[in-house]
C-alpha positions in Angstrom: 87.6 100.9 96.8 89.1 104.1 98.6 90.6 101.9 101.6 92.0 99.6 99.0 93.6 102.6 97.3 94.5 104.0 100.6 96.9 100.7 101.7 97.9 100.5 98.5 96.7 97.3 97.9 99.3 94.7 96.0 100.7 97.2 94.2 104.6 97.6 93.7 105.6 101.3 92.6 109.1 102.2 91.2 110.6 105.2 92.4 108.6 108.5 91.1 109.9 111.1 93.9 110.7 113.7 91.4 108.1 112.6 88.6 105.3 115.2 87.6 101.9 113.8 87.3 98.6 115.1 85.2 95.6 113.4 86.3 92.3 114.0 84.2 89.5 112.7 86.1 85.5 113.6 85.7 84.3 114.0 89.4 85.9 117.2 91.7 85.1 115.5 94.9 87.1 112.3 94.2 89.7 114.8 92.5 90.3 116.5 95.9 90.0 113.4 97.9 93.0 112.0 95.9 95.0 114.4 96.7 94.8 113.4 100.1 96.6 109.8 99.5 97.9 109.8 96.1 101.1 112.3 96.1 102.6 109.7 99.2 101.4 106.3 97.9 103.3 106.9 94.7 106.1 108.3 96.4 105.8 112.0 95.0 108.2 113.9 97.3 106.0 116.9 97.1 101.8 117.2 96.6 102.6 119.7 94.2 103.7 117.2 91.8 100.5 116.2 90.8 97.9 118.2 89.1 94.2 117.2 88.7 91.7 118.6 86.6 88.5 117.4 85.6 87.6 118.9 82.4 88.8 119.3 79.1 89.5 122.5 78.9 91.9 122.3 82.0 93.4 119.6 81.1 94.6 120.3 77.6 95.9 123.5 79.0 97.4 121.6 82.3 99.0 119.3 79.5 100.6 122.4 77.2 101.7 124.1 80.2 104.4 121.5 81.3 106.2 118.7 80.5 104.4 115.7 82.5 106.4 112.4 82.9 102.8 110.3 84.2 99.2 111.3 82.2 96.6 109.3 84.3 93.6 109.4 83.1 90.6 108.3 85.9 88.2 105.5 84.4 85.1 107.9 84.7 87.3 110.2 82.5 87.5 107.6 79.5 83.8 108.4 78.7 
């Protein structure tokens, strides 16, 4: 699934170079490996742009914090 995700499969992505994205995932290693591919397969401009968190707690803070244009949330997350 991670090399899939990695050549972006079939997918077709509009331009999000200056969106902010808020990720809520449940596992820290997969968090951190994302953040290896992610930011450049949706055509962030900067890895800065996205934020991932993996609890709660985080993210309802993450999500007070800032104005996000994407919420993702991971399926593992929707638990």
């Amino acid at each position: 699934m991670i090399s899939q995700i990695k050549t972006g499969g079939d997918a077709v992505v509009s331009d999000l170079s200056d969106a902010t994205l808020l990720v809520r995932g449940c596992d820290p290693t997969m968090a951190a490996k994302s953040r290896q591919f992610l930011p450049s397969m949706l055509g962030l401009r900067n890895p800065a742009q996205m934020v991932s968190t993996t609890d709660d707690v985080d993210f309802f803070d993450q999500l007070s914090r800032a104005k996000w244009d994407i919420v993702m949330f991971a399926p593992g997350a929707c638990r």
